[in-house]
N, C-alpha and C positions, 0 to 999 in steps of 0.2 A: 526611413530611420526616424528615430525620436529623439529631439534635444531638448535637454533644457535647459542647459547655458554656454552660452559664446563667449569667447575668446578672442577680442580683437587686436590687430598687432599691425599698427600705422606707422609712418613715418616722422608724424611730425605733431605741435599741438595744434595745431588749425586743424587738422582733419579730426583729432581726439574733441576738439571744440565741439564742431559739427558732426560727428554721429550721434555725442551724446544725447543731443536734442533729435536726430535724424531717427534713433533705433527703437525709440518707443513705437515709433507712426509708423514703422514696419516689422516688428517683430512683436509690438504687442507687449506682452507679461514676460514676457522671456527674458532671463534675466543674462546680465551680459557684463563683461568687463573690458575696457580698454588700457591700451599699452601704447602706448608714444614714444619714441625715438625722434634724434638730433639729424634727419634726414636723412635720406635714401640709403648712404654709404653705411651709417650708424645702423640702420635698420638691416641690410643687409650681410653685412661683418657678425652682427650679434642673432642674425634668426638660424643657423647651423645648432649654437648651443642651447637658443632658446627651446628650438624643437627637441633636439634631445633629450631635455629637461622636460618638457610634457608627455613625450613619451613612456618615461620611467612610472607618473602617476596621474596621467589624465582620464579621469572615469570615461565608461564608453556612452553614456551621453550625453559627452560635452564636445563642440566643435569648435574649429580655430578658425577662423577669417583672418587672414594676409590683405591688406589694401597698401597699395602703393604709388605713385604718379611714377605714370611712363617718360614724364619731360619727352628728353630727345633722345630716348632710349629705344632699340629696335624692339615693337613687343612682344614680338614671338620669342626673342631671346631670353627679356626678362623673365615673360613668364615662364619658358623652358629653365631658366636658372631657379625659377621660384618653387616649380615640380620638381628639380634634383634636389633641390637643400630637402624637402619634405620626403623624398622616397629615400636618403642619407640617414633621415633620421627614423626611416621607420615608420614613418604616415601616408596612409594612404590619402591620395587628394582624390577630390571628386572628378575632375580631368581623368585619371590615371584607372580608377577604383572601376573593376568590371561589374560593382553590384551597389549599391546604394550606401553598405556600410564604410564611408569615405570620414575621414574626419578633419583633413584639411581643405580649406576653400581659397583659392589665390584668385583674386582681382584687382585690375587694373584702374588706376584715374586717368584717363586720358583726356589731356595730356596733363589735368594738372586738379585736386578739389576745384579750380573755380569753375573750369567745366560744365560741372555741375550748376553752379548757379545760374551761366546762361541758360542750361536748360530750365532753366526754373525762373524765368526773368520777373514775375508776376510776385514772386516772394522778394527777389531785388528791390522794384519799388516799393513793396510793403516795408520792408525797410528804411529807402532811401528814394523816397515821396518825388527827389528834382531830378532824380535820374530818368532817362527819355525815354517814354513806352516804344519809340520804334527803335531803338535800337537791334535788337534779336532780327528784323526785318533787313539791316542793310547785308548784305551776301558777306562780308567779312567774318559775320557771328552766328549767320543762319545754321549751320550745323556744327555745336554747342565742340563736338570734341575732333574738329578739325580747323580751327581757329591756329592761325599760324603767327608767328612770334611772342609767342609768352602769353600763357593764358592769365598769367594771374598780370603781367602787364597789361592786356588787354582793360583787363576787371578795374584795373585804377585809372588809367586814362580816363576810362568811361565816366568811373565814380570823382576824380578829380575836376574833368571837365563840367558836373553839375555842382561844384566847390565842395563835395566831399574830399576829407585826407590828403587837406593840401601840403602835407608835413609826408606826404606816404603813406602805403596802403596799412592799416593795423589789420593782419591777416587773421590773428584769433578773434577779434572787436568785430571783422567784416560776418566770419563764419558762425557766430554764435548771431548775429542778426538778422543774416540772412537765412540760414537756418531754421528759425523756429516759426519761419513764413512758410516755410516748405511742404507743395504736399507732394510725395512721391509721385501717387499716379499720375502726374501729368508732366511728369519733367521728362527732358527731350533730350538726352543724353544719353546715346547707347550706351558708355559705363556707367552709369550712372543705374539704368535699368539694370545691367545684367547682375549689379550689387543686389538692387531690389530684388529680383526674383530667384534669385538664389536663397536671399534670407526669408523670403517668404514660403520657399522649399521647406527651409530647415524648421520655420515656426509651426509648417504645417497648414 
């Protein structure tokens, strides 16, 4: 299939933060929109109508990307709720779709955006220079999206205990800086990848 522009529909502005800077360095020229919502509930209460409404006038090639954080939510469930809202409204997902012409993409953050930046700990310190290179090495953080109790609590601890955001984590301030350190191919975060190669499907 051929796109030429995306449709993203996140949950939150931290995550709108970070793609903006994330989507150039994987999709290229491909032109793209984001849609932020007041977290998970808001996002998913309003994607029934929103899809219905792209249904009625979305050219055929433009595709929608769904990202969400799993928190402590079962994922097969969310995503199974995330494939009903989309086959409700008359979109076929790429999950779902038996031939390529798909125009919804649902993906998961597991469990949380900062996920992501453990897999990417090398863009962290480009960042935030006193945070500890071995940290990703102790077994708490070694595998980026099974980090347990609060990923993004994790992400401050870390960053407060090198005297970053001693006032609390500023989550859009974190993700537009850690962000623009990021190089995809080498982050260590199966969601994180599976976003990557899906959008590197659709760029072609």
């Amino acid at each position: 299939m051929t796109v030429e522009h995306l449709e993203l529909i996140v949950e939150e502005a931290s995550m709108e933060a970070a793609l903006r800077l994330l989507l150039p360095k994987m999709v290229g020229s491909l032109s793209f929109e984001i849609h932020s919502h007041q977290g998970k509930d808001d996002l998913l209460s309003r994607l029934p109508a929103r899809l219905r409404g792209y249904r009625a006038w979305l050219p055929e090639n433009w595709s929608i990307v769904v990202v969400i954080d799993r928190d402590n939510t079962d994922c097969k469930k969310l995503k199974k709720k995330l494939e009903t809202i989309a086959a409700d409204a008359g979109l076929p997902t790429r999950t779902a779709a038996k031939t390529a012409a798909y125009l919804v993409v649902n993906r998961l953050a597991i469990e949380e955006l900062e996920a992501w930046y453990f897999g990417d700990w090398e863009a962290v310190r480009a960042a935030y220079p006193l945070v500890p290179s071995s940290a990703p090495r102790s077994s708490k953080y070694r595998h980026p999206d099974a980090i347990r109790g609060g990923t993004w609590e994790a992400f401050e601890r870390l960053l407060q205990g090198a005297g970053y955001f001693k006032g609390g984590l500023a989550k859009i301030e974190a993700a537009r800086a850690v962000a623009q350190h990021m190089v995809p191919s080498r982050n260590k975060s199966p969601s994180f990848c599976a976003l990557r190669d899906v959008l590197a499907e659709m760029a072609g």
